[in-house]
N, C-alpha and C positions, 0 to 999 in steps of 0.2 A: 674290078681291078684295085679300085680304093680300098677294098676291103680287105683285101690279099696284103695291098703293101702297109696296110697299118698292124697288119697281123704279123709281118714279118718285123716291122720296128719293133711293137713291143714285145715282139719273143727275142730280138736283140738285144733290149733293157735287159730283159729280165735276165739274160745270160751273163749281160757285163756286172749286172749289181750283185748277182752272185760271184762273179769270180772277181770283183774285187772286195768285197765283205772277206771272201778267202785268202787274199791278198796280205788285207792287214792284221788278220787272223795270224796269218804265217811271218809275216815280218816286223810284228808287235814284240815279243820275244828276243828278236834281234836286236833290236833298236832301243829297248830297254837294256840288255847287254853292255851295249856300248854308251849309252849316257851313262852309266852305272860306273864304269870302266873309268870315266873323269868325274867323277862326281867328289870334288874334296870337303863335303859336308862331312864324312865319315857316318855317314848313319845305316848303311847298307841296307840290307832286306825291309828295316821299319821305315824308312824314308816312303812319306807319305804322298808324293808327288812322283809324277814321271818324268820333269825334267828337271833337276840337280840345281840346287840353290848358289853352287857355285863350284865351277871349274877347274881343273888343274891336271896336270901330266905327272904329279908326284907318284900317282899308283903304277907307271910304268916305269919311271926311273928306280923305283923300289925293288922291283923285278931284279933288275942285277946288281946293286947294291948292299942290299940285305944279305950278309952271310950266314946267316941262319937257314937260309931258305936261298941255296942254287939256284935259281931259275935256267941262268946259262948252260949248266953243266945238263941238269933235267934234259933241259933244249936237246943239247948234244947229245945222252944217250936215245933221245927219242929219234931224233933224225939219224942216229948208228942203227940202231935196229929196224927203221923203217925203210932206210935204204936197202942194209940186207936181205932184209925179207924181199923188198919189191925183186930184187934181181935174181932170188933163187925162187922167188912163188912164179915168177913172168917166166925164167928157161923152164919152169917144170912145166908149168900150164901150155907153153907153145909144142913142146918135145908131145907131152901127152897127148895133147888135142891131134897133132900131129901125126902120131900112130893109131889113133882110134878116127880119123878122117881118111888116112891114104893105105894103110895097112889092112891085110885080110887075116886073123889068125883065129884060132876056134878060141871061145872064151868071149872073143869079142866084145860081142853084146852082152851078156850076161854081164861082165865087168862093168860098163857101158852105164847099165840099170841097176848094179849095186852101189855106186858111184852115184848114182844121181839121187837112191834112196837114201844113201849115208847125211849126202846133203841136205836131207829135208829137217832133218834134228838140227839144232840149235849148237852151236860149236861150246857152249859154258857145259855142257851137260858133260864133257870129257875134261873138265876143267884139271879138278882132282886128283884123279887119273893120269894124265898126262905129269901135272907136276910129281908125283911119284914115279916114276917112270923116268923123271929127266934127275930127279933128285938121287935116285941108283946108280945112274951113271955116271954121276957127279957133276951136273950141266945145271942143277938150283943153286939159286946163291945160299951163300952159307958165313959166318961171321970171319973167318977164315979168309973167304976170298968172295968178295961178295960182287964184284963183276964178272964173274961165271955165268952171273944169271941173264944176264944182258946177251950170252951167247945160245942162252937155254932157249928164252923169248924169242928170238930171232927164229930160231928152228922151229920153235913151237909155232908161229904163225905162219911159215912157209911150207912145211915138209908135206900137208897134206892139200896145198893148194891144187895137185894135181885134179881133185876130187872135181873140181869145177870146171870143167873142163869144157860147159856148153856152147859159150857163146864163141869161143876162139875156134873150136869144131865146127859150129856154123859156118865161121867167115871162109876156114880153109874147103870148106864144101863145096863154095862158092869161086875155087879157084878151078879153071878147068884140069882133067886128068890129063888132057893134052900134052901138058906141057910134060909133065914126070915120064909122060912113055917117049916124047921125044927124046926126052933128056937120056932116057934109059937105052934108048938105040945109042945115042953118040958113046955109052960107058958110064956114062955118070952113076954113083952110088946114091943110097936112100938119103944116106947121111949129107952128099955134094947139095941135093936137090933141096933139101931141106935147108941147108945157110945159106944156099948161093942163089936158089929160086924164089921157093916159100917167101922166107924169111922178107928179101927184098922188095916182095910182092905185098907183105901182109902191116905197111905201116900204121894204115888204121886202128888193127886190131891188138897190136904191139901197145900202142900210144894208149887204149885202154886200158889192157890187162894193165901196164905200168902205174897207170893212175888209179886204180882200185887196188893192185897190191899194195900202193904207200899211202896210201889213204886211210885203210884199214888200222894199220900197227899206230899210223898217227895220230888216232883219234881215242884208239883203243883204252878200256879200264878194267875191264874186269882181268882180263887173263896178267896183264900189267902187274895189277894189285897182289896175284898168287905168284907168281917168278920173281919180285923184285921186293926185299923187306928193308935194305938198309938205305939211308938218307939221299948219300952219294952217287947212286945209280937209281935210283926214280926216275920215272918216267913223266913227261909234262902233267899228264891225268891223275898218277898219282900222288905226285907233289903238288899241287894246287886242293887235291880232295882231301890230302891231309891238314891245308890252311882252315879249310871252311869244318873241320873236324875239330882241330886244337883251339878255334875261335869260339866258342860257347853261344855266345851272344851273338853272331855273326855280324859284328862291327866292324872291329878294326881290319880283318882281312876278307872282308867279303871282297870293297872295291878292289882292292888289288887280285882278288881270285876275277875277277869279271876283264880287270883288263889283262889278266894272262889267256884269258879263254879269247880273247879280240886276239892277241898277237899270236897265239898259236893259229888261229885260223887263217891269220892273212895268204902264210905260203898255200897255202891247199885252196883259197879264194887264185891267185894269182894262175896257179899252176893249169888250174881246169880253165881260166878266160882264155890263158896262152894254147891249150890243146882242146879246147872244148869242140873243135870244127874235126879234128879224130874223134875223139870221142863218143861222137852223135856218128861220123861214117863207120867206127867199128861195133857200136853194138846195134847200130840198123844193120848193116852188113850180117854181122853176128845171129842173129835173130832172122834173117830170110831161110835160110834151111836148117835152123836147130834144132 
């Protein structure tokens, strides 16, 4: 029996010293971030220590100060097109999942599993493409009118959200048919049952979808970088990547690039502690019959 439970202790060492070795592995990173972020030594990236010889909030007051460099404005475009996107990527993904959960039509599956192959490619590889495509129809920004492109991006990250459609499928799986055939004795239409049932039924998996559609656009740089060239409509990611570009030496705007990457993170830190108990019931939900 001693031997059993010493053999269960140290197979518990050894799990905790690995997953905290992982621990700080994972939150070293962060944590240098954010000392970096107050650091008013100015020496950025060469700064030979890990914690900052001395202090200050000048790197974030600079953030909106500095006319050279919007940051407020940045902000704003970023949080326009990330709201947009979440609210046309979330009705397309619920409507989709929606007719490929409750609906019988021939095509079905086949669609089903081209949809799920298209997803296995990397979304940059249509990068190009797409901005051609939105540049035709006059939706790329252009010196002309260079917030065009802010409505290009917005499209461009939403229009093919339907493609993902797995895990919102799952959770609707998981609603019984019951209820739609009742619904469908009293009269009720596909379209009733869908806002007035589903819909009311499926907050978990809403509060998901919601938080991965604005997530995505608010983190996003690559696609950012090809829709958006002029100053005034950058995106938070591409206006901070163009600091640590223009700065040679990565001195003077490193700190300030580090605490725009802390303040951009806070809301998306907030937002998931506020919905994080959906977010764990809809993609478990999500994931039982997908």
């Amino acid at each position: 029996m001693i031997g059993l439970r010493s053999k269960r202790i140290a197979s518990d060492l050894a799990i905790y010293l690995i997953l905290t070795v992982m621990v700080v592995i994972w939150l070293f990173p962060i944590v240098w971030l954010i000392l970096r972020a107050f650091d008013g030594a100015n020496k950025g990236m060469a700064s030979a220590t890990v914690f900052p010889t001395k202090y200050t909030v000048e790197n974030f007051k600079l953030l909106f100060t500095d006319s050279n460099y919007p940051y407020g404005q940045w902000m704003l475009n970023t949080f326009i097109i990330a709201l947009g996107s979440c609210v046309i990527s979330t009705l397309l993904v619920l409507m989709v999942s929606y007719a490929l959960s409750r609906l019988r039509f021939s095509m079905r599956k086949k669609l089903m599993n081209i949809a799920l192959i298209l997803g296995l490619f990397p979304g940059f590889m249509s990068l190009i493409c797409l901005y051609y495509m939105f540049k035709g129809v006059g939706l790329a920004a252009n010196q002309e009118n260079p917030r065009i492109g802010l409505l290009g991006l917005t499209l461009a990250y939403s229009l093919a959200s339907g493609t993902g459609y797995y895990i919102v499928k799952g959770f609707f799986d998981t609603i019984p048919l019951a209820i739609d055939e009742a619904a469908r004795i009293d009269g009720a239409t596909k379209n009733r049952i869908f806002w007035t049932m589903i819909i009311p039924l499926s907050k978990p998996i809403i509060i998901y979808t919601i938080l991965t559609s604005f997530i995505s656009p608010w983190c996003d740089f690559i696609m950012a970088s090809i829709f958006v060239r002029e100053k005034e409509v950058y995106t938070i990611a591409v206006g901070i990547r163009r600091w640590v570009m223009e700065d040679t030496l990565q001195v003077t705007m490193f700190t300030r690039f580090c605490a725009a990457g802390v303040l951009i993170s806070v809301p998306i830190v907030l937002l998931f502690l506020v919905m994080q108990k959906f977010y764990v019931a809809g993609i478990t939900g999500g994931a039982a019959k997908g």
